[in-house]
C-alpha positions as CSV (number, residue, x, y, z in Angstrom):
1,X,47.9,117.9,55.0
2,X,50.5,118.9,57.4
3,X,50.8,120.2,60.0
4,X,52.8,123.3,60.6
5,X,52.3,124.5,64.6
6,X,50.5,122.6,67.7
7,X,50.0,125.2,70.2
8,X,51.6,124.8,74.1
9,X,48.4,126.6,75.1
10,X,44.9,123.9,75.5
11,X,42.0,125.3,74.2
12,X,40.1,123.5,77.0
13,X,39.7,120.5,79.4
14,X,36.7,119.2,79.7
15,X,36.0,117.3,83.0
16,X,34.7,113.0,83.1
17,X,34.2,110.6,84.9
18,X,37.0,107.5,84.1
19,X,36.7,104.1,85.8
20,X,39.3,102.9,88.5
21,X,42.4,100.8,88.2
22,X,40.7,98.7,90.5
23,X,37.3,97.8,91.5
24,X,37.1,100.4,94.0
25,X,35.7,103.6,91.9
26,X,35.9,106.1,89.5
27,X,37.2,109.2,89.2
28,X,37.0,112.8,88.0
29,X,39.9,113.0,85.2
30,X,40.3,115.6,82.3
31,X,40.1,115.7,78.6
32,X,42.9,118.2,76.9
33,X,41.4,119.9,74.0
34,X,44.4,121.0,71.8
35,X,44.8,123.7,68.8
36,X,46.7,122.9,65.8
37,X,47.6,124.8,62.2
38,X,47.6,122.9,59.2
39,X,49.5,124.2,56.2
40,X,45.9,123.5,54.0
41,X,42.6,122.5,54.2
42,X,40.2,121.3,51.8
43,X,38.2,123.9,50.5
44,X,34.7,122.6,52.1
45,X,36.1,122.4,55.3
46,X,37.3,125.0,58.1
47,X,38.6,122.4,60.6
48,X,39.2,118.9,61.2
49,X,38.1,117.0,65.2
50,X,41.0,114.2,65.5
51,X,40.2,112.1,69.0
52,X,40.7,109.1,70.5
53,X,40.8,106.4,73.2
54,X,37.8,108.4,75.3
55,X,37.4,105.9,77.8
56,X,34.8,107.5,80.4
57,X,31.8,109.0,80.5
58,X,30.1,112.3,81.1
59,X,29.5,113.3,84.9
60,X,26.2,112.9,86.5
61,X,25.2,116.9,86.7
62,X,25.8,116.6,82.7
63,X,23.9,114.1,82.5
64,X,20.0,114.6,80.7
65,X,18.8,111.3,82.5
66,X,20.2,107.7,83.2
67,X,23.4,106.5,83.5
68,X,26.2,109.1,82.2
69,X,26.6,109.0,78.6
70,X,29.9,107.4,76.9
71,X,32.3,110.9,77.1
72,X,32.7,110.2,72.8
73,X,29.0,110.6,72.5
74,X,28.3,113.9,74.9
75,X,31.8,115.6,73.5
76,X,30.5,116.3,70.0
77,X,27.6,119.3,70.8
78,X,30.5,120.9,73.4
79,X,32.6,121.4,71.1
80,X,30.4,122.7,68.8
81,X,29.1,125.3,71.7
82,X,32.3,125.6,73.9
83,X,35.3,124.9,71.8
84,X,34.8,125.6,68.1
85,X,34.0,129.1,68.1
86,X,37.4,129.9,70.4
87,X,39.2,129.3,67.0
88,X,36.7,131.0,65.0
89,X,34.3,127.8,63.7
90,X,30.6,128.6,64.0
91,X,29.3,126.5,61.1
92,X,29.9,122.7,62.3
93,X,28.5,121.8,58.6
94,X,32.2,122.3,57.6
95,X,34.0,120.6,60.1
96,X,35.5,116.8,59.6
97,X,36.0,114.1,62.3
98,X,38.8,111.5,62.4
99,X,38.2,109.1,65.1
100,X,40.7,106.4,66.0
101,X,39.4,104.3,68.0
102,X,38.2,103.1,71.6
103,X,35.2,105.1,72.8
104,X,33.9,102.5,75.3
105,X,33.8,102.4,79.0
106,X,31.4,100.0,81.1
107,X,28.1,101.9,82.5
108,X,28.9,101.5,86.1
109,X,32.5,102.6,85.8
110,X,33.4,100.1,88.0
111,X,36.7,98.6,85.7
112,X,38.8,99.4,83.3
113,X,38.8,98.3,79.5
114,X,35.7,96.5,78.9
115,X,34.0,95.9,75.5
116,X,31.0,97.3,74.2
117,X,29.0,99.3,71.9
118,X,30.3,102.8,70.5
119,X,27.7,102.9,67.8
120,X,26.3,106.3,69.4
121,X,29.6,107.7,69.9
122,X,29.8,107.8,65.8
123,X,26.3,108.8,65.5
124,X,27.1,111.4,68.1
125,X,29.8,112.9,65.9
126,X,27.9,112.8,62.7
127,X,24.9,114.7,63.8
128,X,26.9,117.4,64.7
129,X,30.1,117.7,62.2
130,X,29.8,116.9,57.9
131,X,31.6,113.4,57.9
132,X,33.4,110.9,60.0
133,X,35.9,108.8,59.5
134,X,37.1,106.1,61.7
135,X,38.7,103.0,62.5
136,X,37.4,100.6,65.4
137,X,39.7,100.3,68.8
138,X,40.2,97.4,71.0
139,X,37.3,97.4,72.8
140,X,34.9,98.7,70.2
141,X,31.8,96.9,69.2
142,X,29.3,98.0,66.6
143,X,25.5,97.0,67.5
144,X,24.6,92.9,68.6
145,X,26.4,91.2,66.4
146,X,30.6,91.8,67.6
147,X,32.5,91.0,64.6
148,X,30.1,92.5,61.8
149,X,31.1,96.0,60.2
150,X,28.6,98.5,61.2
151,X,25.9,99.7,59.4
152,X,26.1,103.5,59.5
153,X,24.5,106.4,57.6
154,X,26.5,107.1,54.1
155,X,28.2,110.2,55.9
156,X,30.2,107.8,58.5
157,X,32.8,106.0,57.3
158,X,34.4,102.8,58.9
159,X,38.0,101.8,57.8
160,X,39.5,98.9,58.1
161,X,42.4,97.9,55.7
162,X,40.3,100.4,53.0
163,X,40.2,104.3,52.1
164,X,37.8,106.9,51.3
165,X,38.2,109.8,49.4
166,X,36.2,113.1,51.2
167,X,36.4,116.5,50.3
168,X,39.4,115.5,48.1
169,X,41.2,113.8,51.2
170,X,42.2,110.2,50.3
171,X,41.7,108.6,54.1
172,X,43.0,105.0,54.9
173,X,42.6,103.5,58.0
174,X,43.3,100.3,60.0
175,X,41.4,99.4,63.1
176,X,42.4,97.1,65.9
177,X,45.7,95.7,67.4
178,X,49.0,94.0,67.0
179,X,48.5,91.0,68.9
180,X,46.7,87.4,69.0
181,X,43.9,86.8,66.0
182,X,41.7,84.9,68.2
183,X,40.9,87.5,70.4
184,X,38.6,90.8,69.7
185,X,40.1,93.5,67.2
186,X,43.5,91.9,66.9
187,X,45.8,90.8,63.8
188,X,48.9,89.2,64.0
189,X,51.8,92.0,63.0
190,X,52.7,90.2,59.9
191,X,48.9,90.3,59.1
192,X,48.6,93.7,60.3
193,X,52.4,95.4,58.2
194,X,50.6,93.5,55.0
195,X,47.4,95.6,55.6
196,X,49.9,98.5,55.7
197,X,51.7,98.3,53.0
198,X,48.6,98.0,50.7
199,X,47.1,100.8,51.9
200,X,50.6,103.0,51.6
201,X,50.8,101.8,48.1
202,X,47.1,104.1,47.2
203,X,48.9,107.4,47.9
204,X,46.3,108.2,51.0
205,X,46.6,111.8,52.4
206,X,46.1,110.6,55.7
207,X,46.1,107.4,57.5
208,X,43.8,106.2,60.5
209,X,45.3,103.8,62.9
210,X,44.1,102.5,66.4
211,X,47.4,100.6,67.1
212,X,50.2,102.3,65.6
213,X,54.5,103.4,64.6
214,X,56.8,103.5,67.9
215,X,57.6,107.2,68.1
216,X,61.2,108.7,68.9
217,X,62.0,107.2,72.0
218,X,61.0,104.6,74.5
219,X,58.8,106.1,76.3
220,X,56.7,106.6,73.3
221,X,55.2,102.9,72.5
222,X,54.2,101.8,69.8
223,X,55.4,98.7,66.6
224,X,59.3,99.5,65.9
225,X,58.1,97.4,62.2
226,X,55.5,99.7,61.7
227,X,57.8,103.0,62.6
228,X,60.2,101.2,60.2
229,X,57.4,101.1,57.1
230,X,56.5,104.1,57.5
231,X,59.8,105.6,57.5
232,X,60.0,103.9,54.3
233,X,57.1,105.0,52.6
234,X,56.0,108.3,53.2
235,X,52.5,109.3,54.4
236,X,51.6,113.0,55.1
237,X,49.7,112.6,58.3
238,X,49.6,109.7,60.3
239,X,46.8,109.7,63.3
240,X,46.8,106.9,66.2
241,X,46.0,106.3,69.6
242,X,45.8,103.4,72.4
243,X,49.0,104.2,73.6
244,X,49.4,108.2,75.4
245,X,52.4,109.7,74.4
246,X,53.2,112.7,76.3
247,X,54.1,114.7,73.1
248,X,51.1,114.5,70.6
249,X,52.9,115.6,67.5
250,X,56.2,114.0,65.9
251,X,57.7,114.1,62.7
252,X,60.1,110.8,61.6
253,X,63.2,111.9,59.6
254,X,61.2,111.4,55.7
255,X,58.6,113.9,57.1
256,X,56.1,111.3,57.9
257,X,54.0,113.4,60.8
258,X,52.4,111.1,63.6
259,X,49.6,112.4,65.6
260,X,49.0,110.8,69.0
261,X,45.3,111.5,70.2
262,X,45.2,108.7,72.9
263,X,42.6,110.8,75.3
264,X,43.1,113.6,74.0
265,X,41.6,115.9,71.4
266,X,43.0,117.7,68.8
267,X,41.4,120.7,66.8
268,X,43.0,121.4,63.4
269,X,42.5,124.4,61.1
270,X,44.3,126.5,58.8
């Protein structure tokens, strides 16, 4: 699947509330909603929801009661009734959801990062859309226990160093980090390249990754070893996130595609 024009033009932004830098507030911030073309589909699906990284929560007038739900879990019935039918989707039984990671942001959105519970950001997703597929960020949890895999209905699928074939997609994904083992969602980047290059050698379609490939230039962050493999070793679509790259869409020079959804959306369809 590849991906063959990312429109200048959002579809939508969609106003939240993200936390402070520093323990003086929140604030009103805005999620971009892109468009993209892909040059195919599978033939059960009419789009694809990519996201990531939606660290804040709904504001209070959206609110039905309570503290403001996590942004990951309110977004998935807007853009069933505000965004997909803009690009001509009306049935949300055949639209797909890749989600890569970090959908958590503390209740009183009093700091930043925090770790916590996105179970009903998936859940959220798979109510709405056919199937999910995901890989765990940073600051992800999954119910009590923190380092267990979750335990979600057969239609949402968690990736971490495995694949899934749906709808004739073969999806791998890694969750997590580069960076110290002992801490939460992290590997060490030998650890983390090894993971890698098993899952390259399966021939996935796409590949999920929180963490991710350095882009084109500096300003785009990201693992230089990683950029390397995969510049090696071709993979048609790669998604990640946790770090923003002002230009969503590159393309190394093997044709490799890297999709950068770090709070952002993108919508793709053929």
């Amino acid at each position: 699947m590849k991906i063959i024009d990312f429109s200048a033009t959002l579809l939508k932004e969609i106003k939240y509330l993200n936390a402070g830098s520093r323990r003086s507030g929140f604030y009103e911030e805005r999620l971009p909603i892109h468009h993209a073309r892909v040059d195919a589909l599978p033939v059960g699906l009419d789009a694809v929801v990519v996201t990531a990284d939606l660290q804040g929560r709904e504001r209070f007038q959206e609110s039905p009661g309570g503290p403001p739900r996590l942004l990951g879990e309110a977004l998935p019935l807007r853009l069933v009734q505000e965004v997909l039918p803009e690009v001509g989707i009306h049935d949300p039984s055949r639209v797909a959801v890749l989600l890569a990671g970090d959908f958590y942001t503390v209740p009183a959105l009093d700091k930043r990062g925090g770790t916590g519970d996105v179970s009903a950001v998936w859940r959220a997703f798979g109510d709405e859309f056919a199937w999910v597929a995901g890989v765990a960020g940073n600051h992800d949890t999954y119910g009590e226990n923190s380092k267990a895999r979750p335990r979600f209905p057969v239609h949402l699928h968690y990736l971490d160093g495995d694949f899934v074939e749906l709808d004739g997609l073969r999806i791998g994904g890694i969750g997590g980090i580069i960076g110290n083992p002992e801490r939460h969602q992290r590997r060490s980047e030998e650890d983390y390249l090894f993971a890698l290059e098993l899952l390259l050698e399966e021939r996935i379609d796409i590949l999920l990754l929180h963490d991710g490939p350095r882009g084109l230039n500096a300003r785009q962050q990201g693992s230089a070893r990683v950029r390397d493999l995969l510049s090696t070793r071709r993979s048609p679509l790669v998604v990640r996130g946790h770090a923003h790259w002002d230009q969503p869409l590159i393309e190394y020079e093997n044709g490799t595609q890297v999709l950068n959804v770090d709070a952002r959306t993108v919508i793709l369809t053929h």
